[in-house]
C-alpha angles and dihedrals in degrees: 000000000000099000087057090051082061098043089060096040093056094047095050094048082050095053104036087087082058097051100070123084121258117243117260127203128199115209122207099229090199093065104060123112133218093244088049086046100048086036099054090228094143097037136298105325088226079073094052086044102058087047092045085052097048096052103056099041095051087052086057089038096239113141103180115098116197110212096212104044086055096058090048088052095049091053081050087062107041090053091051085050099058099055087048113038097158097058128088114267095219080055093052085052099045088043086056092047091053088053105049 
């Protein structure tokens, strides 16, 4: 009996550390900026990518992704941002759109 007293204890001082919630953080996507973007100071730009392409399809009601195309885009934008770090990235995308 008492070994089994110790055998929970112990598990539930090992798990204790588990049982709290990781830390989320929300990211205002209109806010980053190209050099944030290119310098993967937010996250992976893939991750800001896939968002960016989301958005935008889903305000023209399209829900097909090409996978492909949005590789090629997010090359687009990285290459725009670079040579404008200081702007938005959700401005260098829109600036793009208007001239395709």
């Amino acid at each position: 009996m008492k070994r089994l007293r110790l055998t929970m204890l112990t598990m539930l001082l090992a798990l204790a550390p588990c049982s709290g919630a990781g830390a989320q953080v929300t990211i205002d996507v209109a806010k980053i900026t190209c050099d944030q973007f290119t310098l993967y100071k937010v996250t992976d730009p893939q991750n800001i990518a896939i968002w960016l392409s989301g958005y935008y399809h889903g305000q023209r009601n399209d829900t097909a992704v090409d996978t492909q195309e949005l590789a090629t885009y997010e090359q687009k934008v990285k290459d725009y941002c670079n040579l404008n770090p200081q702007q938005r990235v959700m401005q260098a995308v829109e600036s793009m759109l208007k001239s395709k």
